[in-house]
C-alpha positions as CSV (number, residue, x, y, z in Angstrom):
1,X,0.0,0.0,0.0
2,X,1.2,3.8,-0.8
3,X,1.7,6.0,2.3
4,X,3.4,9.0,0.8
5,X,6.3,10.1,3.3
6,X,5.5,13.8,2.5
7,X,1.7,13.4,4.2
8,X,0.7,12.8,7.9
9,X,-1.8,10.9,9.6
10,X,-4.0,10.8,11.7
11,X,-5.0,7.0,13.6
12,X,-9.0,7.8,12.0
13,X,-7.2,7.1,8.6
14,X,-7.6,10.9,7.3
15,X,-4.2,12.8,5.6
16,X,-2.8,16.3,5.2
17,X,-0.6,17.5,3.4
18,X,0.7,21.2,3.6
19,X,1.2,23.7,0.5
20,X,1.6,27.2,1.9
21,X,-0.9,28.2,3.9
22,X,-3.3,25.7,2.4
23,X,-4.0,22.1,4.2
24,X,-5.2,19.4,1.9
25,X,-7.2,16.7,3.3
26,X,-8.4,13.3,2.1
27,X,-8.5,9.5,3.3
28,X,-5.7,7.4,2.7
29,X,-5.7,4.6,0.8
30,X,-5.9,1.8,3.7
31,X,-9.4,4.0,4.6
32,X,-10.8,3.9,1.3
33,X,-9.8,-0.3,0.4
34,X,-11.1,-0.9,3.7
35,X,-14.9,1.2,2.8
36,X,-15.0,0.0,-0.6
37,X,-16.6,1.6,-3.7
38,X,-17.4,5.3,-2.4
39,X,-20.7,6.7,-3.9
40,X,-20.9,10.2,-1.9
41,X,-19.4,12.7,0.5
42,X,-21.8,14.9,2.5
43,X,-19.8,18.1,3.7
44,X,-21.4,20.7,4.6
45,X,-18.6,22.5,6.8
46,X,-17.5,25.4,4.5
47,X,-16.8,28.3,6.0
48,X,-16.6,26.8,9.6
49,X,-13.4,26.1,11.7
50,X,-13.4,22.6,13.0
51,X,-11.5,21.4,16.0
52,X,-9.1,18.6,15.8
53,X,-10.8,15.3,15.9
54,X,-14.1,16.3,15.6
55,X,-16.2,15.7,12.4
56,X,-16.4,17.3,9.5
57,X,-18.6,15.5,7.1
58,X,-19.2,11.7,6.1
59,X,-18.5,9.7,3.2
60,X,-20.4,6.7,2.0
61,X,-19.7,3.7,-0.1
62,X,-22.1,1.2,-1.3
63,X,-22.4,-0.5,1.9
64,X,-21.6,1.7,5.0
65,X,-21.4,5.4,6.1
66,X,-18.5,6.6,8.0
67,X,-17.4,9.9,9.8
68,X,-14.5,11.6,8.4
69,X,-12.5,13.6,11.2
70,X,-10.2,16.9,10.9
71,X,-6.6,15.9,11.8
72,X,-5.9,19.4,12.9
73,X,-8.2,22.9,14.0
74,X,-8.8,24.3,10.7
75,X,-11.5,26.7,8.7
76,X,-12.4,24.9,5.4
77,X,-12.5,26.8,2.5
78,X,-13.1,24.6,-0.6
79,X,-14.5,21.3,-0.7
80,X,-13.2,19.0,-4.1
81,X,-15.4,20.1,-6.9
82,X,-14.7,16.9,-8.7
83,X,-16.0,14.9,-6.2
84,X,-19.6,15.8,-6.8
85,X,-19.5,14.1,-10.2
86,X,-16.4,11.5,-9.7
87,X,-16.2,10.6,-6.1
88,X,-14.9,7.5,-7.2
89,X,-11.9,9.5,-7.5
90,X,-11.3,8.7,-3.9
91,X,-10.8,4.9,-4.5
92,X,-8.5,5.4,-7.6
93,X,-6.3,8.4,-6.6
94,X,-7.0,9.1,-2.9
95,X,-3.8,11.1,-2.2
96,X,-4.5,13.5,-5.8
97,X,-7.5,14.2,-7.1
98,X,-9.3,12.3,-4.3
99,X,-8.2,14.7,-1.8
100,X,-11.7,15.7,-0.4
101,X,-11.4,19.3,1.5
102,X,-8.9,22.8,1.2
103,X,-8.2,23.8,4.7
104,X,-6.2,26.9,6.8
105,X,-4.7,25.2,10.1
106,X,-5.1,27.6,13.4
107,X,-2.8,25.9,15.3
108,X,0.2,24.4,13.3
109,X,1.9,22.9,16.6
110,X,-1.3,20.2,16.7
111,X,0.6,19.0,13.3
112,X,3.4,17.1,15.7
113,X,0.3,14.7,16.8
114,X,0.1,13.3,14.0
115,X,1.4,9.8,12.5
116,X,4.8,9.8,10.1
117,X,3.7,7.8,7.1
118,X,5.7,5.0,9.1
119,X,4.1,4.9,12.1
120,X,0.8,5.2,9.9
121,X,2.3,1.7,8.1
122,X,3.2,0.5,11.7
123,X,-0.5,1.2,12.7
124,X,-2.3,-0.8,9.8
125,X,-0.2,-3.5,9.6
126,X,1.7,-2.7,6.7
């Protein structure tokens, strides 16, 4: 399985990945084996600043619905546009064009919690 080295994690199977200012955020590709085909992603969060941990939307595959959490505090700005028409997108290129929100961080010292993409490895048995 592909855990870039260049992302972090978080142990609820979210990543980010930093450009600027900007967060990326998306489900790694353990997450997105392990829900299956993905069908739709309900986030309704623009706008708001969500606390680390806590939800910011679901996403559902054909057969279950699952939370997705914020690895960090952060205001969302921009949810994927291509994921309205192609979330599939998230099963064949979760760490590109899969990634699922745009984010600003308001507190860059929570990004130290999170998992190296080798202790992410070391957490799903990979």
């Amino acid at each position: 399985m592909n855990f870039p080295a260049e992302l972090k994690y978080t142990k609820d199977h979210e990543w980010i990945r930093i450009e600027g200012d900007t967060a990326y955020i998306g489900i790694t590709e353990f997450a997105q084996r392990e829900l299956g085909d993905i069908v739709y992603l309900d986030i309704k969060t623009v706008g708001e600043t969500i606390g680390k941990d806590k939800e910011f939307g679901t996403i559902e595959a054909v057969k279950t619905v699952s939370d997705l959490f914020m690895p960090v505090t952060a205001a969302i700005n921009e949810i994927n546009p291509l994921l309205d028409a192609q979330p599939e997108l998230v099963n064949t290129d979760p760490y590109g064009d899969g990634w699922m929100i745009k984010a600003t961080i308001s507190n860059t010292a929570e990004l130290d919690t999170l998992l190296s993409h080798n202790d992410y490895a070391a957490l799903v048995g990979e």
